[in-house]
C-alpha positions as CSV (number, residue, x, y, z in Angstrom):
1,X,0.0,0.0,0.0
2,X,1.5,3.4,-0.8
3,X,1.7,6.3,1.3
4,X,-0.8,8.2,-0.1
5,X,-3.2,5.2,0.1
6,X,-2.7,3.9,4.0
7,X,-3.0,7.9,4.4
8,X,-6.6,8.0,2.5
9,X,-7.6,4.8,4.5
10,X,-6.9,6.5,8.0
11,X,-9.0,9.8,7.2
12,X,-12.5,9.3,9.4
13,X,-15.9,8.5,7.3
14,X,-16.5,11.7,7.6
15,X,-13.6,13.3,5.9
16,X,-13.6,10.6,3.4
17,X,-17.4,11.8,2.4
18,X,-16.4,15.7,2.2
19,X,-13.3,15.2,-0.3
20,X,-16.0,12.5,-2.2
21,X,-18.5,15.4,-2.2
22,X,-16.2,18.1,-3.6
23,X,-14.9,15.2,-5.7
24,X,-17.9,14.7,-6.7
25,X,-18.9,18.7,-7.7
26,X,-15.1,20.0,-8.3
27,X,-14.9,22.2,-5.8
28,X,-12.6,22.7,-2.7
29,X,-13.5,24.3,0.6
30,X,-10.1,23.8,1.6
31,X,-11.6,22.8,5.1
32,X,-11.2,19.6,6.9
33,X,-14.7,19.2,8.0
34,X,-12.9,17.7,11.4
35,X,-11.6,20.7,12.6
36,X,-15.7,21.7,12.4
37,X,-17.0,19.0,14.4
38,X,-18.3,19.6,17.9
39,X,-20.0,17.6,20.8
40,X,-23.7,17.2,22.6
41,X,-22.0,19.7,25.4
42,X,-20.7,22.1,23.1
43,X,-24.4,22.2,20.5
44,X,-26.6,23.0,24.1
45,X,-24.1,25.9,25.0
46,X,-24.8,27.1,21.4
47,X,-28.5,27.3,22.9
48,X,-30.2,26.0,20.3
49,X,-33.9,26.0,19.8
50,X,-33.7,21.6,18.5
51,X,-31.4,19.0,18.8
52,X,-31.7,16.8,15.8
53,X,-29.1,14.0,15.1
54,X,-27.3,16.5,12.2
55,X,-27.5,20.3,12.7
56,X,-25.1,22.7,11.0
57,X,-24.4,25.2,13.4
58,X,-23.8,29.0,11.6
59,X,-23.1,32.4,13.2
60,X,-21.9,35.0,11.9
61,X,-19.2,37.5,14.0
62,X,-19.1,41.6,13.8
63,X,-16.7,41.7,11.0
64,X,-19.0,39.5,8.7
65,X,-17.3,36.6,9.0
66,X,-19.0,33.3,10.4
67,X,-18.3,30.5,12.5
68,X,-19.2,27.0,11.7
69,X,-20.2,23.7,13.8
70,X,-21.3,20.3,12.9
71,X,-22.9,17.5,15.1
72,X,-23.4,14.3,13.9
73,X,-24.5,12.0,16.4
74,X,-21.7,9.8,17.2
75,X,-23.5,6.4,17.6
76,X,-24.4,7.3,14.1
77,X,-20.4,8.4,13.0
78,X,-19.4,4.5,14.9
79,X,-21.6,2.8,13.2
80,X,-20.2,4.1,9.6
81,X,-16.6,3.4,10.5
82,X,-17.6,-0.3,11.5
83,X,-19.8,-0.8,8.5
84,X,-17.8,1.0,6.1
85,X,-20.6,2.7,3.3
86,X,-17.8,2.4,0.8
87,X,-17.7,-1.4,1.2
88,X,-21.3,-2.2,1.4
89,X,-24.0,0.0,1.5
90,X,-27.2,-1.3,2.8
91,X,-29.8,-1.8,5.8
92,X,-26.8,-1.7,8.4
93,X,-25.6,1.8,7.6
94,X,-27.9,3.5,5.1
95,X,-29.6,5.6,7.3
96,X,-26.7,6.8,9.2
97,X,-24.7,7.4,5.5
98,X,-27.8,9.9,4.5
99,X,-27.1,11.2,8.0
100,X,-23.8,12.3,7.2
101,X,-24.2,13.0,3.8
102,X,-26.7,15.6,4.6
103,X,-24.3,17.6,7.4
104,X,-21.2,17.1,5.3
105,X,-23.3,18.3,2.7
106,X,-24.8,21.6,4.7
107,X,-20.6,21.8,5.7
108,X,-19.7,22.4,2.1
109,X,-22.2,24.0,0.7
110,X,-22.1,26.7,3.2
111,X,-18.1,27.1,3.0
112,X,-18.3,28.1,-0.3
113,X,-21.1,30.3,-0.6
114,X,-19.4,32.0,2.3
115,X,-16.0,32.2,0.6
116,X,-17.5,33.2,-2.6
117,X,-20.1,35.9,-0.2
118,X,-23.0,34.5,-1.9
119,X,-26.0,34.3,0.8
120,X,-28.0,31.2,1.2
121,X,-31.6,30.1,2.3
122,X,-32.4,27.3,4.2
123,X,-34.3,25.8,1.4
124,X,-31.7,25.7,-0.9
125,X,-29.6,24.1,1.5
126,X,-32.1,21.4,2.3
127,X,-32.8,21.0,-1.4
128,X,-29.1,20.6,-2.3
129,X,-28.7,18.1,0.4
130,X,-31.9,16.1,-0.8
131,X,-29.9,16.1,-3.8
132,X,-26.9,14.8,-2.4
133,X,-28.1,11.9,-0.8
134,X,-29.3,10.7,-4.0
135,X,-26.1,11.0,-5.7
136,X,-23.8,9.9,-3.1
137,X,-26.2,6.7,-2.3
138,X,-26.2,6.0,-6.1
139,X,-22.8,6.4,-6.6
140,X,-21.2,4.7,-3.6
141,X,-23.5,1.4,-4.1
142,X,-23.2,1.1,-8.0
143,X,-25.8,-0.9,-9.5
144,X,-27.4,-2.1,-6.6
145,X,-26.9,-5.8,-7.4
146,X,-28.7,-8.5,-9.4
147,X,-31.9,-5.3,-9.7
148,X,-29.6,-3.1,-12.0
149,X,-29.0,0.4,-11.7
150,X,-32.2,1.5,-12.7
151,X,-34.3,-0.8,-10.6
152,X,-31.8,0.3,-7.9
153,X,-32.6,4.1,-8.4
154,X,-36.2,3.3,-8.2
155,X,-35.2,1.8,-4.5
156,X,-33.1,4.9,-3.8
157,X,-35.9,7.0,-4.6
158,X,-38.7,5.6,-2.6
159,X,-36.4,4.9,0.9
160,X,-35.3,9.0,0.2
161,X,-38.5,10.7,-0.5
162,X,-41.7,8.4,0.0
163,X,-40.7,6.7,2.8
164,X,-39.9,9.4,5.3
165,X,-41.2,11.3,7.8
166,X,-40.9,14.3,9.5
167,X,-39.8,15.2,12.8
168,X,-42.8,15.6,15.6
169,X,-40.9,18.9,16.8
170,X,-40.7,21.0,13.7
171,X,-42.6,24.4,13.5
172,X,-44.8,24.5,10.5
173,X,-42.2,26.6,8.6
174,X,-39.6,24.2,9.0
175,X,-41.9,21.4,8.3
176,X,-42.8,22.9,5.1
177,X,-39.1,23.7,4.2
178,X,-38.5,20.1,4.7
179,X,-41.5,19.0,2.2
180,X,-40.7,21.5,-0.4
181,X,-37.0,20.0,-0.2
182,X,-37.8,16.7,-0.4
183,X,-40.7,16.4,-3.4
184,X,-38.3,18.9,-5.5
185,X,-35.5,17.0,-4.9
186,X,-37.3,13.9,-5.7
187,X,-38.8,15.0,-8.9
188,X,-35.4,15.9,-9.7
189,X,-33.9,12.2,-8.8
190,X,-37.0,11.0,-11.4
191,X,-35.8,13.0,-14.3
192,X,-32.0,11.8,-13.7
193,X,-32.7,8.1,-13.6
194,X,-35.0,8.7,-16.6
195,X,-32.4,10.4,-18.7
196,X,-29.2,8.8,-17.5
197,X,-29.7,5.6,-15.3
198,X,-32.5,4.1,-17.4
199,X,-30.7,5.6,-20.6
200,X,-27.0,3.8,-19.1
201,X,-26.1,7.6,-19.3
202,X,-24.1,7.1,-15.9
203,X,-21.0,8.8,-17.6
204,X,-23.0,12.2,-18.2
205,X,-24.7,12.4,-15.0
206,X,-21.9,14.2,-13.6
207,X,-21.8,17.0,-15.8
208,X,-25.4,17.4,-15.2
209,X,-25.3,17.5,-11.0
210,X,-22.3,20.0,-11.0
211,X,-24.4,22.2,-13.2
212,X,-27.2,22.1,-11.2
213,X,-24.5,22.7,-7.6
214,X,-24.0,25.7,-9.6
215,X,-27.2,27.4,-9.6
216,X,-29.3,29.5,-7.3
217,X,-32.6,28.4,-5.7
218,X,-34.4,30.0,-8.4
219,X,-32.2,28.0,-10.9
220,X,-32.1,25.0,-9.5
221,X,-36.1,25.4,-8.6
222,X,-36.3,26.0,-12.7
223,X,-33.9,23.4,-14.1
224,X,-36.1,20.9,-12.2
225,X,-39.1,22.1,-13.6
226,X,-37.7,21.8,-17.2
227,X,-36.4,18.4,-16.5
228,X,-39.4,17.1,-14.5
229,X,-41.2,18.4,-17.8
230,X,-43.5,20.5,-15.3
């Protein structure tokens, strides 16, 4: 094994999914999302109004900067690094892999807009991480076994945006948020396995998801329409 390699294999699951994310869109936050990560102690000093299982904490200091903190429940962060996502993706770990894929996912995004002082609503960020799980789940598992890739898609699809629910604690903003986020991203999941899983387009779905990381709310909102066909 070469350096570089025993190196790669050391980084947490975490750090692994962050450099596969920006990977995955070309970009580079040049962040180590570990340096971002805090405790149960350190999120209740924060004060925060929830205390979901992933929450991106932002604020932003007098000389328009801001600071950043990530929680991931740990249990959930133990249970990736013994069942490695990478080496099998599948009832033991796939809810804990969308777990982390959507605060790594809220990590970058938010870097970047910030380094490139481009404001962000929550909706796009939910959005973009409805997104992400799709593509990272996808991606990571391949073809999904003896069901192909397309009847694997159609499996990725249901378990992300039909068979959810919604926490019991949200206010009724948030809980719209969340809805808006999730059918959206969904219709958007249905257009790309039309055109590129179905069509064993898999080589020019990548193109296609880093032009879409690229846009606004109002752009992504629209490219979803015109590929949904609505």
């Amino acid at each position: 094994m070469t350096g570089a390699a025993a190196a790669s294999d050391r980084r947490s699951v975490l750090s692994r999914l962050q450099r596969g994310i920006e990977s995955m869109y070309r970009v580079d936050t040049r962040l180590d999302v570990e340096a971002f990560l805090i405790n149960d102690g350190e999120r209740d000093s924060a004060g925060v109004a929830r205390a979901p299982r992933e929450q991106l904490l932002v604020r932003q200091t007098g000389d328009d900067e801001i600071k950043l903190g990530l929680f991931v429940d740990q249990e959930a962060v133990s249970n990736l690094e013994k069942n490695d996502p990478a080496r099998s993706l599948d009832q033991s770990n796939f809810a804990d892999f969308c777990l982390a894929v959507e605060g790594v996912s809220h990590f970058v995004y938010v870097a970047l807009c910030a380094a490139g002082e481009r404001s962000v609503s929550a909706l796009e960020l939910e959005l973009q991480a409805e997104v992400d799980k799709f593509a990272c789940c996808l991606l990571v598992s391949g073809d999904g076994g003896t069901g192909g890739a397309d009847g694997h898609a159609r499996g990725l699809r249901r378990r992300l945006y039909h068979e959810v629910t919604f926490a019991g604690d949200l206010t009724a903003d948030e809980r719209a948020r969340y809805r808006v986020a999730n059918v959206e991203a969904g219709r958007y999941a249905a257009a790309l396995s039309r055109e590129f899983v179905a069509g064993d387009r898999l080589s020019d779905l990548l193109p296609e998801l880093r032009q879409f990381y690229r846009l606004d709310l109002d752009g992504k909102l629209g490219h979803i329409a015109r590929r949904a066909g609505a």
